[in-house]
PQR file of N, CA, C, O and H, with PARSE charges and radii, in Angstrom:
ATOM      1  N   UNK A   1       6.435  -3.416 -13.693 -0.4000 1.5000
ATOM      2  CA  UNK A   1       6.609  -3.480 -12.268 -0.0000 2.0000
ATOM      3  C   UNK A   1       7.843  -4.320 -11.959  0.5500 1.7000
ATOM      4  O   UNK A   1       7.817  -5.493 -11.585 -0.5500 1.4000
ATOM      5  N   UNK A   2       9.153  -3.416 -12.205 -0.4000 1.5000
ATOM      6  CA  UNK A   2      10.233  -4.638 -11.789 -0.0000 2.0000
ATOM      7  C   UNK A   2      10.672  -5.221 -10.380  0.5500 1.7000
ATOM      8  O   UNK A   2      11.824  -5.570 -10.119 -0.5500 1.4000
ATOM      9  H   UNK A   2       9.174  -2.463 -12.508  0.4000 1.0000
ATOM     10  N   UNK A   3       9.211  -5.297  -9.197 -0.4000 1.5000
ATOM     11  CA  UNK A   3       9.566  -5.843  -8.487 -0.0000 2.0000
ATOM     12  C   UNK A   3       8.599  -6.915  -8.161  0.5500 1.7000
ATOM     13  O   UNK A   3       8.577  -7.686  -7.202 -0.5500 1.4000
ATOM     14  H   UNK A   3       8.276  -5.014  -9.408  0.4000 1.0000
ATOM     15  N   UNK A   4       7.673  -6.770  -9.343 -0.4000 1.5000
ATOM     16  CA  UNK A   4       7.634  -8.348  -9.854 -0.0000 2.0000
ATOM     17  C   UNK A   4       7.760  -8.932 -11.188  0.5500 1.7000
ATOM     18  O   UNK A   4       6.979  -8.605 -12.081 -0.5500 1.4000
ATOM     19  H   UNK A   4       7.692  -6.144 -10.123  0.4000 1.0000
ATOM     20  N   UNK A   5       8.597  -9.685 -11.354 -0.4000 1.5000
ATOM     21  CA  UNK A   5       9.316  -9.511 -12.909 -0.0000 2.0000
ATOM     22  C   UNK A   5       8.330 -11.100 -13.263  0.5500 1.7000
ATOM     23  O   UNK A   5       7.738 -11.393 -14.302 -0.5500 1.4000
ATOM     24  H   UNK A   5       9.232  -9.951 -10.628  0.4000 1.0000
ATOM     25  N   UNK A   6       8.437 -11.784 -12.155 -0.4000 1.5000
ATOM     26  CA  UNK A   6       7.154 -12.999 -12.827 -0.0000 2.0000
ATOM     27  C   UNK A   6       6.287 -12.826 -13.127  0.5500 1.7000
ATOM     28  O   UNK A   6       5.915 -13.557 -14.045 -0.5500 1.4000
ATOM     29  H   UNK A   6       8.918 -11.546 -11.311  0.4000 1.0000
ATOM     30  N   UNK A   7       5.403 -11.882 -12.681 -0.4000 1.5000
ATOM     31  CA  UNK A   7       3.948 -11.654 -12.918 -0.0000 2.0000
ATOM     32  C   UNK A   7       3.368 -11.470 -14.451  0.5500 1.7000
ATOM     33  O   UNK A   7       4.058 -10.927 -15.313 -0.5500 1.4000
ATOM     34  H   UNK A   7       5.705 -11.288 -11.936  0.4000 1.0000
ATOM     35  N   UNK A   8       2.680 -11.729 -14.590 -0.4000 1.5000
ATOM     36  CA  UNK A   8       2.456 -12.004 -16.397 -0.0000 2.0000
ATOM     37  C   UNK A   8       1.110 -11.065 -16.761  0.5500 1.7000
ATOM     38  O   UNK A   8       0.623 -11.262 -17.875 -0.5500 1.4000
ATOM     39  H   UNK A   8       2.119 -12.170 -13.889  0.4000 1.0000
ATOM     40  N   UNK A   9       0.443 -10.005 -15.857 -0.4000 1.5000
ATOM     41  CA  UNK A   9      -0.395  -9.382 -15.929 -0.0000 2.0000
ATOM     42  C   UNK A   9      -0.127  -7.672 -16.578  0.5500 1.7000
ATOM     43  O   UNK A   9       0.708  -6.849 -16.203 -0.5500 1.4000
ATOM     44  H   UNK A   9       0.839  -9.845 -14.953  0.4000 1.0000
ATOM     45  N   UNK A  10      -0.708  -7.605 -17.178 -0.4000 1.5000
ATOM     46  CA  UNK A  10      -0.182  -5.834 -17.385 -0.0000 2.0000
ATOM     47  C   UNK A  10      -1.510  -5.135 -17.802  0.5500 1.7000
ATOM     48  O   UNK A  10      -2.325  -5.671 -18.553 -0.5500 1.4000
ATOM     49  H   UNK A  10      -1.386  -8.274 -17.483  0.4000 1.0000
ATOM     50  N   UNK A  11      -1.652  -4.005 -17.304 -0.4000 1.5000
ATOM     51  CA  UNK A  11      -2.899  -2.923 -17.750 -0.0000 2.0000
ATOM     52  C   UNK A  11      -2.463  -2.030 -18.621  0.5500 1.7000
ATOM     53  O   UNK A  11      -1.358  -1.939 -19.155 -0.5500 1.4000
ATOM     54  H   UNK A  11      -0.990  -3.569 -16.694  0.4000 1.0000
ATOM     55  N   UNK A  12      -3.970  -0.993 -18.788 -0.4000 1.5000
ATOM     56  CA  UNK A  12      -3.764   0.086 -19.612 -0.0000 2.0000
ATOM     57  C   UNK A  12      -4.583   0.949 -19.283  0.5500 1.7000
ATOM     58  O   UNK A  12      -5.093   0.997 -18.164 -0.5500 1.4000
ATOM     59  H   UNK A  12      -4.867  -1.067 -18.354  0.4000 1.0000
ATOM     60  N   UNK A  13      -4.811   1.721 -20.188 -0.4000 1.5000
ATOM     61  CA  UNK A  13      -5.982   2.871 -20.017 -0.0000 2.0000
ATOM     62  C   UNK A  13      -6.208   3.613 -21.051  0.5500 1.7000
ATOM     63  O   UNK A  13      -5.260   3.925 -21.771 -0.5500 1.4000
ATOM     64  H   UNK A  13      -4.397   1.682 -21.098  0.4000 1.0000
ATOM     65  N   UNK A  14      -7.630   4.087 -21.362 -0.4000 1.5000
ATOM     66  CA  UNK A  14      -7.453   5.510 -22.318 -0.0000 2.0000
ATOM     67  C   UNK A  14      -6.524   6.671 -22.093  0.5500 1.7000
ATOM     68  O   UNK A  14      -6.305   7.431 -23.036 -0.5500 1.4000
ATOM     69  H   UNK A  14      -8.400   3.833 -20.777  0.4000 1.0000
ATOM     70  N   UNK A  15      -5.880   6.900 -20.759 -0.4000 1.5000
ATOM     71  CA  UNK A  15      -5.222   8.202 -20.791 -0.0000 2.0000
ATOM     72  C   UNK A  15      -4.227   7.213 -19.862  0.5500 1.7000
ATOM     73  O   UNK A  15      -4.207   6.000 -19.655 -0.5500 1.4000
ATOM     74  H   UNK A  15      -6.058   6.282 -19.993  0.4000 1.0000
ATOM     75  N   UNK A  16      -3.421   8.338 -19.416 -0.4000 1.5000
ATOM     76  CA  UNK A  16      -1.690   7.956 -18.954 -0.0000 2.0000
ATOM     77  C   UNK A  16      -2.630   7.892 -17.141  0.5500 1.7000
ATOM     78  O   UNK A  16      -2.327   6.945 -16.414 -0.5500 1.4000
ATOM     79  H   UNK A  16      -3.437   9.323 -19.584  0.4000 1.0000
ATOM     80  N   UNK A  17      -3.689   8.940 -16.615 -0.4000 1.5000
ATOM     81  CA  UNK A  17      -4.352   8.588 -15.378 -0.0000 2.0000
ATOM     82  C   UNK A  17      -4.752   7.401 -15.273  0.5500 1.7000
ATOM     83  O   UNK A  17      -4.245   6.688 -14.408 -0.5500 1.4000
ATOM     84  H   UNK A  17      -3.935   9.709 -17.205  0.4000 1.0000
ATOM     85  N   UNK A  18      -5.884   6.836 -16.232 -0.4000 1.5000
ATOM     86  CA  UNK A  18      -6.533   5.415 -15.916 -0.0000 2.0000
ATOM     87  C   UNK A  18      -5.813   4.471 -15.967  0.5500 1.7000
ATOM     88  O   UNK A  18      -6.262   3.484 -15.385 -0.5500 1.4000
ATOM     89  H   UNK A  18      -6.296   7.416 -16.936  0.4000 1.0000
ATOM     90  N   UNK A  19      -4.103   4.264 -16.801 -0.4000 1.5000
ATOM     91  CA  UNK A  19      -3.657   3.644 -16.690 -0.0000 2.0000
ATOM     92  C   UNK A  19      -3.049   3.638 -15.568  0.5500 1.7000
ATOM     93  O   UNK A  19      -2.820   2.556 -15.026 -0.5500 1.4000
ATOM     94  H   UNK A  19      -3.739   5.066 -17.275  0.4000 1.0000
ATOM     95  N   UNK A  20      -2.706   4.687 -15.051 -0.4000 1.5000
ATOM     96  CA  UNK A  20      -2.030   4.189 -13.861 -0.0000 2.0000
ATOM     97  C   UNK A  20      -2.825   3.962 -12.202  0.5500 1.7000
ATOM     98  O   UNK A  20      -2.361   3.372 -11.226 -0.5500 1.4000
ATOM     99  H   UNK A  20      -2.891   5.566 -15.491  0.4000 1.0000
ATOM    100  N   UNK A  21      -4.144   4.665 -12.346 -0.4000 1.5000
ATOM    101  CA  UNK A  21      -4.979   3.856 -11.525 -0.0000 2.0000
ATOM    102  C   UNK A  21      -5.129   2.513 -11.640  0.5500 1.7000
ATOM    103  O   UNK A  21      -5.326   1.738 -10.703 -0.5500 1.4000
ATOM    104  H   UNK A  21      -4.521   5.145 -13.138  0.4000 1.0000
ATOM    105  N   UNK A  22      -5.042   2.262 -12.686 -0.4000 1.5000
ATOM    106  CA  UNK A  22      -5.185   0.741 -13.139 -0.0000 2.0000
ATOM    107  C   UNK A  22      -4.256   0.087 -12.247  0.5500 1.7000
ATOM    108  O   UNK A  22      -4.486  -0.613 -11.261 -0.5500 1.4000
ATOM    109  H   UNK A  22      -4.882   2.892 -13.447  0.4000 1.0000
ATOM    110  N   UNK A  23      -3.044   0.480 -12.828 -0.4000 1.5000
ATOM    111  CA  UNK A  23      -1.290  -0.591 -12.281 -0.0000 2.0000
ATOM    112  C   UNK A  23      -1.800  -0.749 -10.828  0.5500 1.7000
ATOM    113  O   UNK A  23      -1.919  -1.784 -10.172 -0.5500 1.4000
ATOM    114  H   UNK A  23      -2.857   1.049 -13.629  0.4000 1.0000
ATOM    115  N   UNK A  24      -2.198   1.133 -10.329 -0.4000 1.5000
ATOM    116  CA  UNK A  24      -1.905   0.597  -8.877 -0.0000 2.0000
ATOM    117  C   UNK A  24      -3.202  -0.543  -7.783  0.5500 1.7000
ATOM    118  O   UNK A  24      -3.119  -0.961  -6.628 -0.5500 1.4000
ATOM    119  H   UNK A  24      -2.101   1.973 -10.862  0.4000 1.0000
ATOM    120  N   UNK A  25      -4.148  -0.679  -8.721 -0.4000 1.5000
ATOM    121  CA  UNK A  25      -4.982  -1.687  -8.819 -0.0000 2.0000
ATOM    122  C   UNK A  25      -4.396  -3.147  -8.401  0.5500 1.7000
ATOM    123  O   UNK A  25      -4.685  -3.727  -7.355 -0.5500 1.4000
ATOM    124  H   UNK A  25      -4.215  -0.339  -9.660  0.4000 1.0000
ATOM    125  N   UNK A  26      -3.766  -3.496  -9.128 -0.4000 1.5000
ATOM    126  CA  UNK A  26      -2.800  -4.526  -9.816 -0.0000 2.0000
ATOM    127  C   UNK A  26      -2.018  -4.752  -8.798  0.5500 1.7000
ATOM    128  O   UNK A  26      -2.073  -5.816  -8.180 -0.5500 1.4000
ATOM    129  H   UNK A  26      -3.532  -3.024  -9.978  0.4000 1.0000
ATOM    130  N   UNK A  27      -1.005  -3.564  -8.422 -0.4000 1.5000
ATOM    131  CA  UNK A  27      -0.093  -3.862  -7.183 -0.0000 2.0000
ATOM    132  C   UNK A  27      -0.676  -4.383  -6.085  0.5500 1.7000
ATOM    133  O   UNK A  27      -0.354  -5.354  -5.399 -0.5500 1.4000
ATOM    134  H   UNK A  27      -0.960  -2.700  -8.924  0.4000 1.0000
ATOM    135  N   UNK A  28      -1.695  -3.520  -5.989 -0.4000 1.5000
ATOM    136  CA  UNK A  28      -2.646  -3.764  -4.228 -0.0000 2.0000
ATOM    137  C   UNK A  28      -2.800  -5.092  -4.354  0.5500 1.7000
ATOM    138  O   UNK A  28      -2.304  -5.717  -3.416 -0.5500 1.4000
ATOM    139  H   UNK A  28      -1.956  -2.732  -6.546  0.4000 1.0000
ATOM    140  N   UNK A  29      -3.502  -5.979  -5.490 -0.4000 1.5000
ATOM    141  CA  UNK A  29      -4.398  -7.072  -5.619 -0.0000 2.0000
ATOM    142  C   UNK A  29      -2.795  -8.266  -5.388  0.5500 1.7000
ATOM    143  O   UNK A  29      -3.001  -9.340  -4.823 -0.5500 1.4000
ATOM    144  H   UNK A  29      -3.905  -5.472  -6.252  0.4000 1.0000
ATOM    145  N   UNK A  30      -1.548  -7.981  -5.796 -0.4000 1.5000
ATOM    146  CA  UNK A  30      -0.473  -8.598  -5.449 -0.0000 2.0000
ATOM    147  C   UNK A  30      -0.422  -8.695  -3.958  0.5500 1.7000
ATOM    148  O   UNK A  30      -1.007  -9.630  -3.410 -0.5500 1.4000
ATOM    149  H   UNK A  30      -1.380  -7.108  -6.254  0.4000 1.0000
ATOM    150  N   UNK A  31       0.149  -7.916  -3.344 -0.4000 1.5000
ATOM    151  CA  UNK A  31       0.362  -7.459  -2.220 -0.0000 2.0000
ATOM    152  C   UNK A  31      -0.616  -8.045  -1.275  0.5500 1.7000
ATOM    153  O   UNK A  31      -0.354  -8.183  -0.080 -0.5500 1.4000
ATOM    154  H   UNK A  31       0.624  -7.157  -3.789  0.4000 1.0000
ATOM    155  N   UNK A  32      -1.825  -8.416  -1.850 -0.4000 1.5000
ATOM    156  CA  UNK A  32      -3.066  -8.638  -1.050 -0.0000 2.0000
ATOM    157  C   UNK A  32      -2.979  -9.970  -1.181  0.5500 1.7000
ATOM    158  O   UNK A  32      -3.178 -10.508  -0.092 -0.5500 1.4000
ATOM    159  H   UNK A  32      -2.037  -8.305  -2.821  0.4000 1.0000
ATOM    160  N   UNK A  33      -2.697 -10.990  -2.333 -0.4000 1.5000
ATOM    161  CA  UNK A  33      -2.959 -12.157  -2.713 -0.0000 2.0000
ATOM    162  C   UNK A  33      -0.635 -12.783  -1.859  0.5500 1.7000
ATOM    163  O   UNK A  33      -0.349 -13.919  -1.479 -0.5500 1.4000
ATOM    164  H   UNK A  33      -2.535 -10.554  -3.218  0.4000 1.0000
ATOM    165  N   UNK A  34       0.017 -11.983  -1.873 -0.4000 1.5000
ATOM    166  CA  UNK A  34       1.468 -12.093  -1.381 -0.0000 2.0000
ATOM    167  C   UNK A  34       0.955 -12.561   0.609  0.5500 1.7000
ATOM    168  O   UNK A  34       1.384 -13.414   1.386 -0.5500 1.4000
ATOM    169  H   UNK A  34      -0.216 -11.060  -2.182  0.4000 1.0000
ATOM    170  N   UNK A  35       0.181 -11.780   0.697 -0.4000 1.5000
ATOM    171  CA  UNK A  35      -0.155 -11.229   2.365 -0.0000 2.0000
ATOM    172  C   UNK A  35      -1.040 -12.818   2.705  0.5500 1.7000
ATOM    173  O   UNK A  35      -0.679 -13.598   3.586 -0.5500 1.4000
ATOM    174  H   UNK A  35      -0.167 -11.087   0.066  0.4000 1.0000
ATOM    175  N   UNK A  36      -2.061 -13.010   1.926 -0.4000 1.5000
ATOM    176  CA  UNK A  36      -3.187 -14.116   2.182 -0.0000 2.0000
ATOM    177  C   UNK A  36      -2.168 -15.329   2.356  0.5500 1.7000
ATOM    178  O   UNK A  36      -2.140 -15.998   3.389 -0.5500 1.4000
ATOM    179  H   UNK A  36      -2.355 -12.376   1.211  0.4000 1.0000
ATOM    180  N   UNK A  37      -1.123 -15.620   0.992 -0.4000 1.5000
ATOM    181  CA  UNK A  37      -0.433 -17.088   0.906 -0.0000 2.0000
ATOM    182  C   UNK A  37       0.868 -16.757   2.205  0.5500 1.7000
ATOM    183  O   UNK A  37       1.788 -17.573   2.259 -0.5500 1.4000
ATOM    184  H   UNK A  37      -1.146 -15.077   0.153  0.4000 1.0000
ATOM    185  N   UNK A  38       0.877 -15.864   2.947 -0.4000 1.5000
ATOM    186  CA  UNK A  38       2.077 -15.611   3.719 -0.0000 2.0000
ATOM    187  C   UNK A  38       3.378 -15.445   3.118  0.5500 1.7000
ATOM    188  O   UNK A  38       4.274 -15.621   3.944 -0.5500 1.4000
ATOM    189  H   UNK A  38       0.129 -15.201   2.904  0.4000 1.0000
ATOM    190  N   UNK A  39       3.764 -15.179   2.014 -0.4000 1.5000
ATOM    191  CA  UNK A  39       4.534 -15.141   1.396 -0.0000 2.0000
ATOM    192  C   UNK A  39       5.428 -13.438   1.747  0.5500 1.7000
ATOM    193  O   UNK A  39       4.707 -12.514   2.125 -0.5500 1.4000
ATOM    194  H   UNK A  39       3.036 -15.036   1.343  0.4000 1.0000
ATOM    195  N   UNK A  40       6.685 -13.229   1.610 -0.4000 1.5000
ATOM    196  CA  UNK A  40       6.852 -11.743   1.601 -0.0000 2.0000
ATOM    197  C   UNK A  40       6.762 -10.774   0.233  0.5500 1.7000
ATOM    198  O   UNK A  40       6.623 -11.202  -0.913 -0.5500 1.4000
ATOM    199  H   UNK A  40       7.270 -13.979   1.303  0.4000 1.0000
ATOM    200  N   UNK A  41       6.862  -9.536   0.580 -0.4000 1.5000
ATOM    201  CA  UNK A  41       6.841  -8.544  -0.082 -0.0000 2.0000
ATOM    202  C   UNK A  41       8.374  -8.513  -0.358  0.5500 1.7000
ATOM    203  O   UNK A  41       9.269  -8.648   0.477 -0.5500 1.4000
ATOM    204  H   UNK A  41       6.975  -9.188   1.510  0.4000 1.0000
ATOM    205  N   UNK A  42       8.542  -8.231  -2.217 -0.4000 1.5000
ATOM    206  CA  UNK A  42       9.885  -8.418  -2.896 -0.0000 2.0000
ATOM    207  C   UNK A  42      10.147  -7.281  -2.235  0.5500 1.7000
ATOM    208  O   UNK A  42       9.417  -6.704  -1.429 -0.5500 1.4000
ATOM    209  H   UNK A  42       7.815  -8.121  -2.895  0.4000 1.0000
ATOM    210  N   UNK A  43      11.635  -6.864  -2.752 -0.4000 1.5000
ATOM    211  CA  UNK A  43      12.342  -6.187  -2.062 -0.0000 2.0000
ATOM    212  C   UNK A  43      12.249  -4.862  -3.404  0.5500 1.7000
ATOM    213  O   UNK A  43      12.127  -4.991  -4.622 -0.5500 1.4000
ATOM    214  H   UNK A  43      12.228  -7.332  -3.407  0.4000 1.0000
ATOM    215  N   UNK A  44      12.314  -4.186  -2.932 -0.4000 1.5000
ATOM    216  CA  UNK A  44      12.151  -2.433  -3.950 -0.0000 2.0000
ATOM    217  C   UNK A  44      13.308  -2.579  -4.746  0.5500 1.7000
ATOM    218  O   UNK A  44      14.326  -3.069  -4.256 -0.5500 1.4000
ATOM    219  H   UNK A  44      12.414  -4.081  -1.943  0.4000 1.0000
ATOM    220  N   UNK A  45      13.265  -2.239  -5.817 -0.4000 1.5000
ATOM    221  CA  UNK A  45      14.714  -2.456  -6.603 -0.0000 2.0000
ATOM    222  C   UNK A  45      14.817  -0.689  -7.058  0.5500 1.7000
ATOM    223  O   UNK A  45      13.853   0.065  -6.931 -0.5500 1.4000
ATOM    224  H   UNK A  45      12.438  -1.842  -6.215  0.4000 1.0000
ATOM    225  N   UNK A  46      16.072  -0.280  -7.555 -0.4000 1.5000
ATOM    226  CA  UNK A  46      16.438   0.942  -7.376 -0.0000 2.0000
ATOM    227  C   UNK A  46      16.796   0.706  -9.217  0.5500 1.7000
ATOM    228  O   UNK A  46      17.383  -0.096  -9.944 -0.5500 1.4000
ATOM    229  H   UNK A  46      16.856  -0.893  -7.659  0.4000 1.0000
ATOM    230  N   UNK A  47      15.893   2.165  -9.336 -0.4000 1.5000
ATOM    231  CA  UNK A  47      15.673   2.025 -11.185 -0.0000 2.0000
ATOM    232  C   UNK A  47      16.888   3.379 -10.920  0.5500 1.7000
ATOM    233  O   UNK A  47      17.120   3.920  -9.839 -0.5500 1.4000
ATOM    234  H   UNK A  47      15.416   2.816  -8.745  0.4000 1.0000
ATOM    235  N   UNK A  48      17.695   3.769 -12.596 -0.4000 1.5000
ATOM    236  CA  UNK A  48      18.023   4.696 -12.834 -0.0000 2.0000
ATOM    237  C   UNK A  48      17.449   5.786 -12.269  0.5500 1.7000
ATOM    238  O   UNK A  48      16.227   5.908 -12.179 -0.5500 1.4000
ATOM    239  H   UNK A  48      17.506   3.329 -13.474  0.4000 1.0000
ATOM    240  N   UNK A  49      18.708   7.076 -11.642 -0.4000 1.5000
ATOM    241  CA  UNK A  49      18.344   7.870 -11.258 -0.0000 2.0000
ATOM    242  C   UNK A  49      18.708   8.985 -12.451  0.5500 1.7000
ATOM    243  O   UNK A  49      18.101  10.053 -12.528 -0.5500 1.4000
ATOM    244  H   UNK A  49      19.701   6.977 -11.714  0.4000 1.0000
ATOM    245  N   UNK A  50      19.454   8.716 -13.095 -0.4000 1.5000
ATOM    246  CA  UNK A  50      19.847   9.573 -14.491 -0.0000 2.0000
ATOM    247  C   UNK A  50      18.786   9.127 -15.543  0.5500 1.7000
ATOM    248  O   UNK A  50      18.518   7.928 -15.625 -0.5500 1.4000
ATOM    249  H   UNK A  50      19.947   7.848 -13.032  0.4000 1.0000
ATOM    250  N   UNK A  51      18.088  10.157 -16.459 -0.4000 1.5000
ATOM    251  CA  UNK A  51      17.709   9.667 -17.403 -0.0000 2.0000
ATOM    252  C   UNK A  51      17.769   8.989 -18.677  0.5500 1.7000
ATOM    253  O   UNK A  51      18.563   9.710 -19.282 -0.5500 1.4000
ATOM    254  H   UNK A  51      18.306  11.131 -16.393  0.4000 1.0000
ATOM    255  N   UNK A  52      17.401   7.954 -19.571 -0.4000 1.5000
ATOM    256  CA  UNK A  52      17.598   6.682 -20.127 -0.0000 2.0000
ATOM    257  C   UNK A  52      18.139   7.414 -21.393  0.5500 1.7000
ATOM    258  O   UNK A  52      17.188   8.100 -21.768 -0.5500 1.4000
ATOM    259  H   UNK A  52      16.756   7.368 -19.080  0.4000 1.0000
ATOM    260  N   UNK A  53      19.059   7.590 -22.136 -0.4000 1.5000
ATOM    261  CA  UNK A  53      19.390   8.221 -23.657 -0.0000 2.0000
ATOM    262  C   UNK A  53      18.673   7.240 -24.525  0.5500 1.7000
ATOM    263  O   UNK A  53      18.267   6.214 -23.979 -0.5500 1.4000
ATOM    264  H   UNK A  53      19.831   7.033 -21.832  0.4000 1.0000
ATOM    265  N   UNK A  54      18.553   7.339 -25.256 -0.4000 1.5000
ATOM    266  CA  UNK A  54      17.541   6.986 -26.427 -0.0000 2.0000
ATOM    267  C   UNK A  54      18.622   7.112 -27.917  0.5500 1.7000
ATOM    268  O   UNK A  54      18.834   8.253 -28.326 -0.5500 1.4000
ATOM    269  H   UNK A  54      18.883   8.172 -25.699  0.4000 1.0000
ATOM    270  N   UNK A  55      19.040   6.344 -28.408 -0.4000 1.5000
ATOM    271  CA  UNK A  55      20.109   6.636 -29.794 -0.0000 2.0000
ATOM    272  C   UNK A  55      19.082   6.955 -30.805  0.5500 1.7000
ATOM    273  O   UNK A  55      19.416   7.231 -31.958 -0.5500 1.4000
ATOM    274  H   UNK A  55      18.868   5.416 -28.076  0.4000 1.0000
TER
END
């Protein structure tokens, strides 16, 4: 999640679905715990739009 690069939490799953139900678990529970301390929401960072080559 590089738009929180501090966060020290990471999920998984048996399949590529549960994992990513999982993450978005994770985000909400940020966002939710960001919202409670009044703190803001980071700013969206802009990943590659070309795909990554691999050597």
């Amino acid at each position: 999640m590089p738009e929180f690069p501090w966060q020290k939490f990471h999920t998984h799953g048996k399949t590529y679905e549960e994992a990513a139900k999982n993450g978005q678990k994770v985000i909400e529970a940020f966002v939710e715990m960001l919202q409670e301390e009044g703190k803001p929401l980071p700013k969206p960072r802009m990943l590659p739009t070309r795909p990554l080559q691999v050597a």
